[in-house]
C-alpha positions in Angstrom: -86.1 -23.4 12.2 -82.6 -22.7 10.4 -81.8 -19.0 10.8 -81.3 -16.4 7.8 -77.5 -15.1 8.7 -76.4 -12.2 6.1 -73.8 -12.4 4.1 -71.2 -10.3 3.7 -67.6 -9.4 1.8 -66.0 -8.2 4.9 -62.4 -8.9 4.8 -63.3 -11.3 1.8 -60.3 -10.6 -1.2 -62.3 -9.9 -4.5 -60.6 -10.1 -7.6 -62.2 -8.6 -10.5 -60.3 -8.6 -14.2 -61.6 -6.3 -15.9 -62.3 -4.8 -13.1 -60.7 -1.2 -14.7 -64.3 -0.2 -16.5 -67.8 -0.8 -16.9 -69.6 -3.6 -14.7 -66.5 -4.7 -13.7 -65.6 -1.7 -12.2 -69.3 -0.8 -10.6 -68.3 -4.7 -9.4 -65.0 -3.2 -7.8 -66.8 -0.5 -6.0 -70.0 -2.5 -4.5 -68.0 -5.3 -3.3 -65.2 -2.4 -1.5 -68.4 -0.9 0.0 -69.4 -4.4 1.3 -65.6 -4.1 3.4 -64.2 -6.4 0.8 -60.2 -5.9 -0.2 -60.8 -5.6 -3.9 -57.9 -6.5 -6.8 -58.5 -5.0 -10.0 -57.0 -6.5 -13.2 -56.8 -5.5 -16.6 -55.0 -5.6 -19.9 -53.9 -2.0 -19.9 -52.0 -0.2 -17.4 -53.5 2.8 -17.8 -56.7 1.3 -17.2 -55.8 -0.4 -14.1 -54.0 3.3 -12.6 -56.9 4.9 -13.7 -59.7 3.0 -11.3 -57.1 2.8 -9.0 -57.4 6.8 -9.2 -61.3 6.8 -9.0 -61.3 4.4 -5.9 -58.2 4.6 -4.1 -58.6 1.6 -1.8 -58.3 -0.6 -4.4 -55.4 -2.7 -5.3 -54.6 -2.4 -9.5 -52.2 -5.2 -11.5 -52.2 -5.9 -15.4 -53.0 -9.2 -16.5 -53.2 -9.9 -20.4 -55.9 -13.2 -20.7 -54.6 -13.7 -24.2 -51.3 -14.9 -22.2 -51.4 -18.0 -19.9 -47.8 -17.7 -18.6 -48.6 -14.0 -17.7 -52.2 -15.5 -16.3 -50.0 -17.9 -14.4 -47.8 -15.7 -12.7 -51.0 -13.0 -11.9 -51.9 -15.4 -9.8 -49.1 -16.4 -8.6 -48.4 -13.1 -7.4 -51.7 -12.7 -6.2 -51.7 -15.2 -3.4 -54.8 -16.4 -1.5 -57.9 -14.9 -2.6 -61.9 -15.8 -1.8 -63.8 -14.5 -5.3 -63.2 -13.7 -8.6 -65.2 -11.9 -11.0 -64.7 -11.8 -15.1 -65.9 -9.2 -17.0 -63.1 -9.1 -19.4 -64.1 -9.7 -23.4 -63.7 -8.2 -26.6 -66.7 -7.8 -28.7 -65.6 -6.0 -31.7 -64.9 -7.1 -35.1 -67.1 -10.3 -36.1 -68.8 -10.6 -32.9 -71.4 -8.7 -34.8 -70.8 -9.6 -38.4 -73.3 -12.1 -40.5 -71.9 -15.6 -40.9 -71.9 -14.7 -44.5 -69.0 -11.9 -44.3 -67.5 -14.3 -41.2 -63.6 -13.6 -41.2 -62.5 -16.7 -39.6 -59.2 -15.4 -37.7 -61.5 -12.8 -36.3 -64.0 -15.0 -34.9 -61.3 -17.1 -33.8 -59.6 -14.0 -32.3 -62.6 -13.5 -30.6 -62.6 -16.4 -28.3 -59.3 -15.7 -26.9 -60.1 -13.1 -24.0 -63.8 -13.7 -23.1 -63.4 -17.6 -23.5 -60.3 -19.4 -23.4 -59.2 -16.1 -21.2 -61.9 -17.0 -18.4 -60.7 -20.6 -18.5 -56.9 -19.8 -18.2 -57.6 -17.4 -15.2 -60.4 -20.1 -13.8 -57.3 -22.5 -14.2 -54.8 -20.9 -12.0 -57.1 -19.0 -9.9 -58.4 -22.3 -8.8 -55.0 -23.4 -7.0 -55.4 -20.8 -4.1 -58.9 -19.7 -4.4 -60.9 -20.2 -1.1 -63.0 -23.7 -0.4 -65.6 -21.8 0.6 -64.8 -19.1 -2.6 -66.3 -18.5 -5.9 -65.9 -17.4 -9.7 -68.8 -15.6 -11.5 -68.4 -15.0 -15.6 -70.2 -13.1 -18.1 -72.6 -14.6 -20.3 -74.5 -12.1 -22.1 -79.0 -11.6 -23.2 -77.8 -12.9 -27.4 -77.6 -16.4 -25.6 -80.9 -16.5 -25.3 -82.5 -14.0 -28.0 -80.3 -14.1 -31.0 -80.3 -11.6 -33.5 -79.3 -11.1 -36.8 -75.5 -10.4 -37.8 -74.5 -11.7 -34.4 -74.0 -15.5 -34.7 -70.8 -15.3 -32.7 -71.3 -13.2 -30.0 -74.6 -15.3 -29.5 -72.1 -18.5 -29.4 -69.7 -17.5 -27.1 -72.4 -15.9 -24.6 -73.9 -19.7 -24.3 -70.7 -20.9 -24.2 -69.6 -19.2 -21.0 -73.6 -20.2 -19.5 -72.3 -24.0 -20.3 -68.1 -23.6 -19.2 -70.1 -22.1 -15.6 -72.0 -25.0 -15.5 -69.2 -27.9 -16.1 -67.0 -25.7 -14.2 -69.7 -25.5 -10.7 -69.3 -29.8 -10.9 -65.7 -29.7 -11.7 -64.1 -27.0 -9.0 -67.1 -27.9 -6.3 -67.3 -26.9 -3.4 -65.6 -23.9 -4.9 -69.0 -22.0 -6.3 -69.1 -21.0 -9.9 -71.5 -18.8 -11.8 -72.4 -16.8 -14.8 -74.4 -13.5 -14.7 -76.5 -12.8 -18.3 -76.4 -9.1 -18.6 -78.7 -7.1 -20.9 -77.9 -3.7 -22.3 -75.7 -2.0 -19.9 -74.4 1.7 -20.0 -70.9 1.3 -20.3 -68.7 3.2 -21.6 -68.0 1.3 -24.5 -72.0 0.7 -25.1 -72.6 4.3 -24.6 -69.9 4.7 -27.3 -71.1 2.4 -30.1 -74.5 2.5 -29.5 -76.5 5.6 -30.7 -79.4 6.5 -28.0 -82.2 6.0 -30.5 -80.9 2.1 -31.2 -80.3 1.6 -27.3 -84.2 2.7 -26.8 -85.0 0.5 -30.1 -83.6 -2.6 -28.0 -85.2 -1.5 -24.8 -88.7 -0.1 -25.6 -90.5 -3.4 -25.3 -88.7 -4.5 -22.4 -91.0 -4.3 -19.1 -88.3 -2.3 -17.7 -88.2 0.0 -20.3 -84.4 1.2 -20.2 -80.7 0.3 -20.1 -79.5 -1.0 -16.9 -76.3 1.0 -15.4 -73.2 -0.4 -14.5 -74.3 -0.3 -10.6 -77.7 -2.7 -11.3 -75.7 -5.5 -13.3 -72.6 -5.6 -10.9 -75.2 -6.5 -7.6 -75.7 -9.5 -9.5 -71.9 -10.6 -9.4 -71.9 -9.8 -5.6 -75.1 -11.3 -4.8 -73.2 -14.4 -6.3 -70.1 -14.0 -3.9 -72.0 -13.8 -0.9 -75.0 -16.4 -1.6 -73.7 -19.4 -0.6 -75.8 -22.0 -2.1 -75.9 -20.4 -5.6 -73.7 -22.7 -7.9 -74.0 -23.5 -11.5 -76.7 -20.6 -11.5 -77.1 -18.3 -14.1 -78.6 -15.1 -13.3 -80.1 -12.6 -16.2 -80.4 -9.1 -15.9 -82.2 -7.9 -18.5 -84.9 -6.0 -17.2 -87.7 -8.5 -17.7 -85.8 -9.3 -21.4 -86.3 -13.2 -21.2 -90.5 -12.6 -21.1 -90.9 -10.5 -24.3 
C-alpha cells in the first residue's frame, strides 16, 4: 500500500502575476502561509508596492504581459522558480459587448494580456521553472455557460482551458493547469457588479453566493502541490456546471 505524503509549498518559490489584487493576491497570501517564498508581479507599480504593503514577506516586481522583451527579462531576473500562477486579464471593453456592436481592435486588444500574455510568460518561465514545477491559468464559468453580449470573453475563457491542455503535453513533466472560476468578490467585481445582478447570477446556484478571493485561490495551490494533476481543469463555481 503506497502511502498518502502531504504536500506542501515550503521553501517552494511561487510566482503569481497578478498577484497585486483579487485571486491572485488571496493566491499570494495562501501559498506564503503554506511557507512558500512568494513573487508578486503586476502591470502597475503601485499595485505591486501596495500588496507588498499588505503582506510584507512578499517579494513585488512589475511585469507588463503586453511586452515580451519586458516578459523576457522578468524572468530573467527572476531566476529559478518552482510555480507560477496567472491571474492577470483585462476584461473590459468588448469582453462584454454583442458580436453585433463588436469593435474589432478591442476584441483584438483583449487577447493581448489574458492570452497571448499567459503564453509569453509560459514561454520564458518555462526556461528555469522547476521539473518537478507547475503553471496554473485562468479560464473563467462563460467557457462553459455563455451568455448573451459576451461572445468574447466566453472565447478566450475556452481558449486558455485548451492552451492548458496543449501546454500540460508540450512542457511535461513540468505540470500545467487552468482553474475555471465563477463569480468572485474582487475588487473589480464588487466594483462593476451591482449586488442585486451578483445575487441574479448566483441565486440558482446550489451554493447560493459569490465565492471570495480566499475560496478560488485554494484551487491554484491545490494545483501547485498535487502532483499528478496535469492538463486538469478545475471549476469553482459553487455547484455552477449542474444548473
Amino acid at each position: 500500500m503506497i502511502a498518502y505524503v502531504a504536500m506542501t509549498l515550503k521553501n517552494k518559490r511561487v510566482v503569481v502575476i497578478g498577484g497585486a489584487k483579487g485571486i491572485g493576491f488571496a493566491i499570494a497570501e495562501l501559498a506564503a502561509a503554506d511557507g512558500a517564498d512568494v513573487v508578486v508581479a503586476s502591470s502597475s507599480e503601485a499595485n505591486v508596492n501596495a500588496a507588498v504593503g499588505r503582506l510584507p514577506n512578499l517579494t513585488g516586481l512589475q511585469v507588463d504581459l503586453r511586452d515580451e522583451a519586458g516578459v523576457a527579462a522578468f524572468f530573467e531576473r527572476l531566476g529559478p522558480f518552482d510555480h507560477l500562477a496567472i491571474t492577470s486579464g483585462d476584461w473590459g471593453g468588448t469582453m462584454y459587448a454583442s458580436v453585433r456592436e463588436l469593435d474589432f481592435d478591442q476584441a483584438r486588444d483583449g487577447l493581448t494580456v489574458r492570452f497571448w500574455g499567459s503564453i509569453a510568460a509560459v514561454k520564458y518561465g518555462a526556461r528555469t521553472i522547476a521539473a518537478d514545477g507547475s503553471i496554473t491559468l485562468t479560464s473563467g464559468m462563460l467557457a462553459h455557460r455563455p451568455v448573451r453580449s459576451a461572445p468574447m470573453t466566453t472565447a478566450i475563457a475556452g481558449a486558455m482551458e485548451h492552451l492548458a491542455r496543449g501546454l500540460a503535453m508540450d512542457l511535461a513533466p513540468v505540470r500545467v493547469n487552468a482553474v475555471c472560476p465563477g463569480i468572485v468578490l474582487t475588487e473589480h467585481v464588487k466594483a462593476q457588479m451591482p449586488p442585486g445582478r451578483l445575487q441574479a447570477y448566483t441565486a440558482a446556484l446550489p451554493i447560493a453566493r459569490s465565492a471570495e478571493p480566499a475560496e478560488a485561490a485554494a484551487a491554484y495551490v491545490y494545483l501547485m502541490q498535487s502532483t499528478y494533476a496535469t492538463g486538469q481543469i478545475l471549476p469553482v463555481d459553487g455547484g455552477g456546471l449542474l444548473v
